[in-house]
N, C-alpha and C positions, 0 to 999 in steps of 0.2 A: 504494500500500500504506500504510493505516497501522499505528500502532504503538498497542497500545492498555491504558496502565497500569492509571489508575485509573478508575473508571466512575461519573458520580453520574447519577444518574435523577431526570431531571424528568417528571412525570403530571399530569393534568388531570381530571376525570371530562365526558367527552362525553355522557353522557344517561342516565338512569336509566331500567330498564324494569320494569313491577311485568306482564310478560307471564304469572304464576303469583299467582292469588291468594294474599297473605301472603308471598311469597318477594320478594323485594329485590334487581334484579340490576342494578350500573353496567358501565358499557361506561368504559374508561381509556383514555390515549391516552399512550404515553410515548416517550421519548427519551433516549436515552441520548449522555451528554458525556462524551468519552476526554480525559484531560490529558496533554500532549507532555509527553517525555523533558527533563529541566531539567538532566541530567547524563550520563556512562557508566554508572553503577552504575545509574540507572535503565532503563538499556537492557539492561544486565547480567542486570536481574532479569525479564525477558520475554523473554530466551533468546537475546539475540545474544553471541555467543562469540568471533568474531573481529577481531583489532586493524585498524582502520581508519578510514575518516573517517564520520561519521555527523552529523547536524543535531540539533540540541538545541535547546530553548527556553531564552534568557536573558532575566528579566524582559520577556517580551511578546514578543520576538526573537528567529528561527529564525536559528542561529549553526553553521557547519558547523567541528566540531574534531574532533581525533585521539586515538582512545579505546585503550587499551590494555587488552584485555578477557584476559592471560593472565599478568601479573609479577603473586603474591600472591593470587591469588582472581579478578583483573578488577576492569572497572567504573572504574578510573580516569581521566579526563578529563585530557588532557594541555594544559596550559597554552603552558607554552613550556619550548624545549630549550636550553639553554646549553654548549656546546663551546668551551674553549680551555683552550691549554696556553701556560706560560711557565716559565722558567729565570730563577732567582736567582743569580749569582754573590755566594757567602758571604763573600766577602772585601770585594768593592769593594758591594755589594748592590744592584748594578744589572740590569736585567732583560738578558736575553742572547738 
């Protein structure tokens, strides 16, 4: 499956047919180029809704991270999580 944001179109003209006196007609040949997801929010905006791991392109590099597509709107790309907890004791101010 791909995912398919933006689209630029490359054409060519394969041959001209003048098969109608005075009328002008090229025959094209195109292609179209999808650009990977470079974030969450780009993935956001093609319609994936739910928080999970998803691949992304980082400068040239399919990178697989954890998207949070439902705190605030979505779309955001989770970096990294930081958990901890510590106690001050206020008097001596040593961690406990």
């Amino acid at each position: 499956m791909s995912i398919i944001l933006g689209l630029h179109t490359i054409c060519g003209v394969v041959s001209t047919l003048d098969s109608v006196p005075g009328k002008h007609v090229q025959l094209r040949l195109c292609w179209c180029l999808a650009a990977k997801p470079a974030n969450c929010y780009d993935l956001l905006k093609v319609g994936k809704k739910s928080d999970g791991k998803y691949t992304v392109n980082v400068g040239g590099k399919d990178v697989t991270v954890f998207c949070d597509m439902t705190t605030d709107g979505g779309g955001w790309t989770v970096v990294s999580i930081l958990l901890f907890c510590y106690f001050v004791d206020l008097l001596s101010h040593t961690l406990i």
